[in-house]
N, C-alpha and C positions, 0 to 999 in steps of 0.2 A: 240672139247671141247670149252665151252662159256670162254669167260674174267674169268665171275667168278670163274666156277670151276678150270681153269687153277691158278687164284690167289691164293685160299686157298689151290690148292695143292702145292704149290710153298711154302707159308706159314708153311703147315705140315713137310714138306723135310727139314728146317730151322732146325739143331742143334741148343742147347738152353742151354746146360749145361754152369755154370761157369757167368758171370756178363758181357760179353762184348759186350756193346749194337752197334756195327761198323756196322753190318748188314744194320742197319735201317737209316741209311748216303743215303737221298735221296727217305726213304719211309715215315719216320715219325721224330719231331722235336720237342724234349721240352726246354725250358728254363732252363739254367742253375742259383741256387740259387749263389747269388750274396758274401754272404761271401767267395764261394771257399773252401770247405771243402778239399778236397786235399793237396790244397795249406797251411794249415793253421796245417792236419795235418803231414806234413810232416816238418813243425817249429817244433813241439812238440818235434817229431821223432829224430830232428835231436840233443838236446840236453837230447835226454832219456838214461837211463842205459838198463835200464830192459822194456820191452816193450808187450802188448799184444792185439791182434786183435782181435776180437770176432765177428764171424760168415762171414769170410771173401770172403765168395764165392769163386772166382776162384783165389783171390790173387788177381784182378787185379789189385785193387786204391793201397794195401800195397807194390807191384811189381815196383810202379813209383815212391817211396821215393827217395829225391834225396841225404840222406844220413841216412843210418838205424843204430840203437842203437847196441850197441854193442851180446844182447839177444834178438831174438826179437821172439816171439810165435804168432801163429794164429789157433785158433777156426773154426769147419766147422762141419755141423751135416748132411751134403749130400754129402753120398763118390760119387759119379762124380764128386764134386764140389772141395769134401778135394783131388784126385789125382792133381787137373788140378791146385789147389794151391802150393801142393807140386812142382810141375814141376815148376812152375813161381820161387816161392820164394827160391826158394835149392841155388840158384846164390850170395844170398844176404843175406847169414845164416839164414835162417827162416825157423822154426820148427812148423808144422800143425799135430795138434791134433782130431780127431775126439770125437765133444760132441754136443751132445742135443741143442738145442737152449733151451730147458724151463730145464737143467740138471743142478748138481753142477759141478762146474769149479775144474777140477782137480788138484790144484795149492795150494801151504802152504799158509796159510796169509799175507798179507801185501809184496809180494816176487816183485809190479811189480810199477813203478813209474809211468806208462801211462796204459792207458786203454784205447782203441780208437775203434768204430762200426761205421759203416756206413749201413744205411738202416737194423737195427736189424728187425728178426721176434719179439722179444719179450725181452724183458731186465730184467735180475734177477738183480736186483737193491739190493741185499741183497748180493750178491756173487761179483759183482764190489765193494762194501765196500770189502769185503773182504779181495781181493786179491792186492787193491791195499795200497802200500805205505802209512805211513803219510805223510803229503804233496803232494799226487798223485796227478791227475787229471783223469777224465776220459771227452772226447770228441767224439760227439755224432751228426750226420745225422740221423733224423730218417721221416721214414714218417707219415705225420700229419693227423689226422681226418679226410675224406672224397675227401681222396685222388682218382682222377680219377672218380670222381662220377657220373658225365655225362657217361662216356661208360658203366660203373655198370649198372646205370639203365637204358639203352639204350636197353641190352640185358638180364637184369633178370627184367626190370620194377620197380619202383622205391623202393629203401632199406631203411630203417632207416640206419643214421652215429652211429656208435659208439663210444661212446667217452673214448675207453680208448687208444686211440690214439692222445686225447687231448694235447697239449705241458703244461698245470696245472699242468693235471694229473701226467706227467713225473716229474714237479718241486717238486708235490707233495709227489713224489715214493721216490726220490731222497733223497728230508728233511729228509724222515723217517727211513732212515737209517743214518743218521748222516753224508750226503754231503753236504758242500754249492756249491748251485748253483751259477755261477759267470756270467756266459750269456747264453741266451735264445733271438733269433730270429726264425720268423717265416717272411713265404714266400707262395703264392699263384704260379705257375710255368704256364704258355700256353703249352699245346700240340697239335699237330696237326699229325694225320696219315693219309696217302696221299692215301693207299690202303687197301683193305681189308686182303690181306696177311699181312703187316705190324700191323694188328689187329690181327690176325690168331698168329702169333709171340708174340706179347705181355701177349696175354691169358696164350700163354703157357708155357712162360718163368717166367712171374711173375703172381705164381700160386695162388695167395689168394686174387687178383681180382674177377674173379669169379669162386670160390673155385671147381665145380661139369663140367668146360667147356669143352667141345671136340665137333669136329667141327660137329660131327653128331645130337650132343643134341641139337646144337644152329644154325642148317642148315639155318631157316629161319630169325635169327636175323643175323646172316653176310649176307645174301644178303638183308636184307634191309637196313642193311648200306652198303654194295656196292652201291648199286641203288643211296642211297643219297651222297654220295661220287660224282658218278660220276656226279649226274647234279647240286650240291651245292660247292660241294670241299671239300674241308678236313674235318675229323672228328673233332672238339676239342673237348677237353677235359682239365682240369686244377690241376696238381698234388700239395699235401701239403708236405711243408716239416719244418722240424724245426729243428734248432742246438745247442743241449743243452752242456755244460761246468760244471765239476763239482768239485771240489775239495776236498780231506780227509784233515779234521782238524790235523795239524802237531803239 
């Protein structure tokens, strides 16, 4: 078996369920966004009552809080993803739900003082009013318009961006249900993947890259990024992110 095929199968044998990107420690590297989302939510966390995650993946970022509200819920719409949160978060009283990413939030009104997402698929900006408190907040990692758009079009050839992934468009979402917005930054990130397994991985963990990928359909686009891998060096590519903040009028 060549390098290649040897990589992409190495690539395919990669579990993927749940957010934990350690795999990739030594195959691929992006930038980390400079406010510290984490870090910033887990201030919030640490003075919240009532608490709720929305679309938490495997629990991991909510797993590392260095001191959790006294309720605190998480959202997850992929039971592989909702068990492996369950398991993380049970240590640290946290209760995961399974719901829809685009569904209503099964929650009475106004019940939660924080609201907090990291990398949502999709935000019901009408259902965060909701559920959160007067005086809430909800704080917010999401990825930005034309995120990763070098390796998109690398292997489906070049896409229109869409913009409702805009960071506007989110201020705009937001106004219209009667949030104020209180900050909004944006960031540009470097990535750089060192092998074509480490692509092979990425496709397939974060799925709406490119939405129809398996390794049979795009045979000949990973090896012509192998190929340039190996005699240019790494792949880049440049992820968007933005961190919106939002507040309910108290």
């Amino acid at each position: 078996m060549g390098s290649f095929e040897r990589l992409v199968a190495e690539g395919v044998a990669v579990p993927v369920r749940g957010w934990d990107f350690s795999w990739f420690n030594g195959r691929a590297t992006e930038q980390r966004p400079s406010w510290g989302y984490a870090r910033l939510m887990g201030e919030r966390m640490a003075t919240a009552r009532r608490a709720l995650d929305l679309q938490t993946g495997g629990g991991e970022v909510l797993a590392g809080m260095p001191k959790p509200p006294s309720v605190l819920v998480a959202t997850e719409g992929w039971p592989p993803n909702a068990a492996l949160a369950r398991q993380r978060l049970a240590p640290i009283g946290g209760t995961v739900v399974e719901v829809g990413e685009d569904a209503d939030l099964p929650f009475a009104g106004g019940v939660f003082d924080l609201v907090v997402s990291r990398h949502p698929v999709m935000v019901r900006w009408d259902e965060v009013a909701r559920v959160l408190a007067p005086g809430g907040t909800y704080l917010s990692q999401q990825v930005g318009a034309g995120s990763v758009r070098e390796l998109i079009d690398f292997m489906m050839g070049p896409q229109p961006v869409s913009p409702a992934r805009r960071p506007d468009r989110a201020v705009a979402a937001a106004t219209a249900v009667g949030l104020d917005v209180v900050d909004l930054r944006t960031e540009a990130l470097r990535m750089e993947f060192f092998d074509v397994a480490a692509v092979v991985v990425f496709l397939r963990k974060v799925l709406w890259t490119v939405p129809d990928f398996t390794v049979e359909a795009y045979a000949d686009r990973l090896r012509a990024l192998h190929l340039s891998i190996e005699s240019g060096g790494p792949f880049v590519a440049h992820s968007q992110r933005f961190l919106i903040e939002a507040r309910k009028p108290g």
